[in-house]
MARRO-689425 format. One line per field, with one value per atom (N, C-alpha, C): residue number from 1; residue in three letters; atom name; x, y, z. Coordinates in pm, whole numbers, plus 50000, padded with zeros to 5 digits. Example, Ala and Ser with C-alpha at 12.3 -4.5 7.8 and 13.67 -1.06 7.14 Angstrom:
num (1/1/1/2/2/2)
residu (ALA/ALA/ALA/SER/SER/SER)
atome (N/CA/C/N/CA/C)
u (51319/51230/51320/51285/51367/51290)
v (49431/49550/49670/49775/49894/50003)
w (50780/50780/50780/50708/50714/50787)
***
This chain:
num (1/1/1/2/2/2/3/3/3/4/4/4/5/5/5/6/6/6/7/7/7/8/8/8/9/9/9/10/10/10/11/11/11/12/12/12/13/13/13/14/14/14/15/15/15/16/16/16/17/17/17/18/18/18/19/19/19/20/20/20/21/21/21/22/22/22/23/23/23/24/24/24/25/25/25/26/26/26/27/27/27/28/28/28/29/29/29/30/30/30/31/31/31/32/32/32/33/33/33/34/34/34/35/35/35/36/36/36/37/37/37/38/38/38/39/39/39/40/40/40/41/41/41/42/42/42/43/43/43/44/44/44/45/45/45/46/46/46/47/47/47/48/48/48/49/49/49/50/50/50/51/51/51/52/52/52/53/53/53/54/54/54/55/55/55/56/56/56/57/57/57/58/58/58/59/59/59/60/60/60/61/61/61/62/62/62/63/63/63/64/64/64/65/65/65/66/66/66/67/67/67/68/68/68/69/69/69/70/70/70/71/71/71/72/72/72/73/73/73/74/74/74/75/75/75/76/76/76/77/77/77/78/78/78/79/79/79/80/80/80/81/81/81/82/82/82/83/83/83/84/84/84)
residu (UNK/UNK/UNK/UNK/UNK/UNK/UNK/UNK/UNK/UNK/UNK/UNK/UNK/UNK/UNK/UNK/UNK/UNK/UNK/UNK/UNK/UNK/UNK/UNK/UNK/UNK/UNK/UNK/UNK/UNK/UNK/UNK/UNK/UNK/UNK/UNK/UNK/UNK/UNK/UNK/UNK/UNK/UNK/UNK/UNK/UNK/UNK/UNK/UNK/UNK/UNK/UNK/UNK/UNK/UNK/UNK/UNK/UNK/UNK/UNK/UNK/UNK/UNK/UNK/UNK/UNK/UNK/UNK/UNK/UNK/UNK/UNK/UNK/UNK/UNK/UNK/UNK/UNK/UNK/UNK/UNK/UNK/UNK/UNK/UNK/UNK/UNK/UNK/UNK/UNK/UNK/UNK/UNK/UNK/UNK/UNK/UNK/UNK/UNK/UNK/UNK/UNK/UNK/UNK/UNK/UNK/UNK/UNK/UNK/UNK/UNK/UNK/UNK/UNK/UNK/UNK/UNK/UNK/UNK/UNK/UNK/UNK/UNK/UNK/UNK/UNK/UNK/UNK/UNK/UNK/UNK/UNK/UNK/UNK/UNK/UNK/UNK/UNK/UNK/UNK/UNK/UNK/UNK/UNK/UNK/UNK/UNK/UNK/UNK/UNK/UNK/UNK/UNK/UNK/UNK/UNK/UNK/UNK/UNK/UNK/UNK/UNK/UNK/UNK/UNK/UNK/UNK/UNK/UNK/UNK/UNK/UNK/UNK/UNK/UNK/UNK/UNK/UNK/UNK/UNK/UNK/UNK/UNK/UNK/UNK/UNK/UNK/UNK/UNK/UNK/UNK/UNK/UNK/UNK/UNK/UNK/UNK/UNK/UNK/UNK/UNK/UNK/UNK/UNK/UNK/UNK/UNK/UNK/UNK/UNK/UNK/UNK/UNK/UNK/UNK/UNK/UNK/UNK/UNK/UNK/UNK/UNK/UNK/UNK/UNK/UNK/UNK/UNK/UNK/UNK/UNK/UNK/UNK/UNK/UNK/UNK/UNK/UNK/UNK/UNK/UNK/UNK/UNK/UNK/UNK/UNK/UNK/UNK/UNK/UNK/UNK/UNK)
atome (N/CA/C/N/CA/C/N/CA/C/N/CA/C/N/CA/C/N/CA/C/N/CA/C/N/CA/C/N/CA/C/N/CA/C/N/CA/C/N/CA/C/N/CA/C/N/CA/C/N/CA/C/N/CA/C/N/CA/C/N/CA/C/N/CA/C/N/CA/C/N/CA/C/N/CA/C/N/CA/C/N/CA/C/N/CA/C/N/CA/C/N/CA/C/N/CA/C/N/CA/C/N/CA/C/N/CA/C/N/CA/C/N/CA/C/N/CA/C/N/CA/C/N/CA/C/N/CA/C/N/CA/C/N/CA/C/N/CA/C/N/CA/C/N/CA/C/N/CA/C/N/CA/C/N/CA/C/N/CA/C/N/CA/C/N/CA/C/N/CA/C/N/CA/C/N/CA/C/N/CA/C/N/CA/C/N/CA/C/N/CA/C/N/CA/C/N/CA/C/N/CA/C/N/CA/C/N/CA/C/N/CA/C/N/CA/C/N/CA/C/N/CA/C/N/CA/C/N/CA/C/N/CA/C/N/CA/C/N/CA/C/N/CA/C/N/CA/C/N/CA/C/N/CA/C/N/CA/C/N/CA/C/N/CA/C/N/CA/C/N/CA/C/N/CA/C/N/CA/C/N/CA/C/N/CA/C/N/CA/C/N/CA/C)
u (50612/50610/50692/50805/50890/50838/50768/50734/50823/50993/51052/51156/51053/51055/51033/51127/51039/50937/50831/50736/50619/50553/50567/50428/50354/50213/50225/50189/50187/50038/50022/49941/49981/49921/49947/49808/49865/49714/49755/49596/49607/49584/49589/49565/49422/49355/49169/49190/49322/49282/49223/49253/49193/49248/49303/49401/49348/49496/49480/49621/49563/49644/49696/49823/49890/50034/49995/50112/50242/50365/50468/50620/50723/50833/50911/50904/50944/50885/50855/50762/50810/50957/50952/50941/50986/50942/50808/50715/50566/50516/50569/50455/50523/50658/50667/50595/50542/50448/50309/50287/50193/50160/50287/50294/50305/50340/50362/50187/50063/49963/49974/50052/50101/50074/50023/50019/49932/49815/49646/49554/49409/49312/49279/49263/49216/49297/49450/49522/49578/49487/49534/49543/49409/49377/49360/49452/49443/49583/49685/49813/49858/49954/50026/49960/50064/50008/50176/50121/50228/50260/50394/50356/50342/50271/50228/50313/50278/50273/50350/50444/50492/50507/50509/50538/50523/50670/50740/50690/50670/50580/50667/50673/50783/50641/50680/50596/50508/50465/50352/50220/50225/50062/50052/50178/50168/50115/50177/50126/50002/49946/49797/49720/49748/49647/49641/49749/49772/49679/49710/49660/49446/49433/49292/49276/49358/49284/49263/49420/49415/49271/49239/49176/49039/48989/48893/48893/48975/49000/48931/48901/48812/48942/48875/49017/49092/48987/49055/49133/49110/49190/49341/49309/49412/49531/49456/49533/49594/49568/49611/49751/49747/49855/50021/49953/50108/50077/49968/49978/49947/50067/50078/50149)
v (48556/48600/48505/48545/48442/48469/48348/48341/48323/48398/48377/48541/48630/48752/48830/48975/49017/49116/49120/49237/49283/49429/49463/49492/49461/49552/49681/49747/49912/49996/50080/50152/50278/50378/50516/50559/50749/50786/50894/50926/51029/51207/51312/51429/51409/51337/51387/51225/51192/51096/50957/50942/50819/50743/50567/50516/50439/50382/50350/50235/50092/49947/49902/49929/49856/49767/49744/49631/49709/49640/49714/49671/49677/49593/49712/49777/49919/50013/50018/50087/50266/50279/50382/50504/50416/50428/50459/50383/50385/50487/50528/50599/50787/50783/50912/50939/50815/50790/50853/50832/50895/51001/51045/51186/51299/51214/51302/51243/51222/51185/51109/51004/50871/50789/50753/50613/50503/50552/50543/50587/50558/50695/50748/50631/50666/50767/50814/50886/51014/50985/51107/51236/51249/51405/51416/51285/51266/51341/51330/51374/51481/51528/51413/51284/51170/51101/51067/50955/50949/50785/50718/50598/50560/50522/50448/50308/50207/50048/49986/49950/49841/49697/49594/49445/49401/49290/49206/49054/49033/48905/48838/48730/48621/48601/48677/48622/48745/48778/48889/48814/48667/48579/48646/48589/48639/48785/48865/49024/49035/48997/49013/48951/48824/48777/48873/48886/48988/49110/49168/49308/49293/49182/49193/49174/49110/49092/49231/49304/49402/49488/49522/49571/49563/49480/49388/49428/49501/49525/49617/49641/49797/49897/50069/50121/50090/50080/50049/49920/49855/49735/49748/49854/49845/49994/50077/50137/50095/49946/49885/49805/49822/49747/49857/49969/50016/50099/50097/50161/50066/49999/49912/49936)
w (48629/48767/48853/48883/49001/49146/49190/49327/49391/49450/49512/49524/49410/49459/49562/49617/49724/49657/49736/49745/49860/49836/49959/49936/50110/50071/50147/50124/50194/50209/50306/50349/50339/50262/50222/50328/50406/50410/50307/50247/50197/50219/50179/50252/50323/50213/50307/50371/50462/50550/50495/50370/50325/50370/50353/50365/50218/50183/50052/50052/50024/50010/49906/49872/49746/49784/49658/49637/49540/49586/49485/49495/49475/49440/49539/49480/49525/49640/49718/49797/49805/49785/49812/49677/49554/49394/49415/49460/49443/49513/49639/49736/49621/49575/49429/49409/49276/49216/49248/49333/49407/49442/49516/49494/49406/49297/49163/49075/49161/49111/48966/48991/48865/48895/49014/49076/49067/49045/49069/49071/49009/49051/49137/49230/49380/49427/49450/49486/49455/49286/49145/49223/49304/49328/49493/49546/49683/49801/49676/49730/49753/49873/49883/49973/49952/50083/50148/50240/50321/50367/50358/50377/50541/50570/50706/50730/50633/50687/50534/50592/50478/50539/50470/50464/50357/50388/50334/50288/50169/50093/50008/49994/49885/49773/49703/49566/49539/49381/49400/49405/49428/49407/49574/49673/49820/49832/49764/49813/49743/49669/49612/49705/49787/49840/49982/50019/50187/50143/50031/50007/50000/49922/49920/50046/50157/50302/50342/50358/50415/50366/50269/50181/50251/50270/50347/50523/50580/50721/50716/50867/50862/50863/50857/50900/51087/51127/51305/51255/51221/51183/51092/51018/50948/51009/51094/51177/51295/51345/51469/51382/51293/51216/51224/51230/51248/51417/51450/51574/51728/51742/51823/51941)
***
């Protein structure tokens, strides 16, 4: 794992309005993925979804630790993040 990679954390919602926090190199590869129900379970039978929120992390140790925060936000919290 080179900590001097970029990577990204992102916020998908899904059709039933979920929101759903990952990590990924690729963000726009991933949120496909997703749409083509490949991505994850949580999203298997959720899609489509849609990306909301991306940011930019040096390292994937960095985007794992951002993502469990985000993860950890309420949704008002994590909707004040792109609706500012």
């Amino acid at each position: 794992m080179d900590n001097d990679e970029i990577w990204y954390v992102y916020i998908i919602e899904c059709r039933d309005k979920k929101l759903y926090v990952g990590i990924a190199k690729d963000v726009e590869r991933r949120v496909a993925l997703h749409n083509k129900g490949r991505a994850c379970r949580f999203t298997k039978y959720r899609y489509p979804v849609r990306l909301l929120y991306a940011e930019t992390c040096l390292g994937v140790n960095s985007a794992m630790k951002r993502e469990r925060q985000l993860k950890g936000f309420s949704r008002k919290k994590k909707v004040e993040l792109f609706n500012f």
